[in-house]
C-alpha positions in Angstrom: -56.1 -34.9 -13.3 -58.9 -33.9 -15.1 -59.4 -30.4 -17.3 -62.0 -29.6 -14.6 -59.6 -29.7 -12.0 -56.4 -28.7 -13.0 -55.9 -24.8 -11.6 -56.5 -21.9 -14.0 -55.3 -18.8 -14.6 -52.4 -17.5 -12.0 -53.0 -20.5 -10.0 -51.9 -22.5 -12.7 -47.8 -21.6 -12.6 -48.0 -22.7 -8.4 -46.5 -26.1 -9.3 -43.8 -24.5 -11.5 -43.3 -21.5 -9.1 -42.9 -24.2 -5.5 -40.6 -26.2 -7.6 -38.6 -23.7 -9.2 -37.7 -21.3 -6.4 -38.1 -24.2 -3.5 -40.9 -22.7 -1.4 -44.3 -23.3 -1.0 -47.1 -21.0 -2.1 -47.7 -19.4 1.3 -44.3 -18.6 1.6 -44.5 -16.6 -1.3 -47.9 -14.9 -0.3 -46.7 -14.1 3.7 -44.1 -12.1 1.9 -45.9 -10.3 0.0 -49.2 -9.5 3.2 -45.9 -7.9 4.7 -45.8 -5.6 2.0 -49.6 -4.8 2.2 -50.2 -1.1 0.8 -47.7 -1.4 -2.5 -48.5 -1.8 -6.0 -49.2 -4.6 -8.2 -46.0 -3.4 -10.1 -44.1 -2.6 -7.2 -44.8 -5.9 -5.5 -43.7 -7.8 -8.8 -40.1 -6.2 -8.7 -40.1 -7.1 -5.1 -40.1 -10.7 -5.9 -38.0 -10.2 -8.9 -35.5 -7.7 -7.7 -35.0 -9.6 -4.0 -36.0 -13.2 -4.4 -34.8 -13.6 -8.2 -38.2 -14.8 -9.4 -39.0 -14.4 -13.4 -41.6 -11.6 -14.3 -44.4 -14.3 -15.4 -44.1 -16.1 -12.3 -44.1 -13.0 -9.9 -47.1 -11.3 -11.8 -48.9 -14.6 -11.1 -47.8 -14.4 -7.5 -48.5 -11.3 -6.9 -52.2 -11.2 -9.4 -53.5 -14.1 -7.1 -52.5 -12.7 -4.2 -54.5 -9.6 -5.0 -56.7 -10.8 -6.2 -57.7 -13.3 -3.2 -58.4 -9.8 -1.1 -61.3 -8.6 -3.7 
């Protein structure tokens, strides 16, 4: 894999995130479209408070996935 096409900023953890908690990305982003309406914030304590996720790996759930709606 080349520097030019490895994934950057949130997209980056993915990998980590799939093999860590043993679901794939869209898992983690259906979750969160069910919540549509709530806050960055409140979204990442969502993922940490009910699916045990680490704060750096939430925020970069949760930052992608808002930031795919922009």
């Amino acid at each position: 894999m080349t520097n030019e096409s490895k994934p950057k900023g949130p997209a980056s953890y993915f990998p980590s995130i799939e093999q860590k908690y043993g679901q794939p990305m869209a898992h983690w982003f259906a979750l969160l479209e069910a919540r549509a309406g709530l806050k960055h914030m409140e979204l990442v304590a969502f993922l940490k408070s009910e699916h045990g996720m680490g704060h750096g790996h939430a925020n970069a759930v949760v930052a992608h996935h808002l930031g795919s709606k922009t």
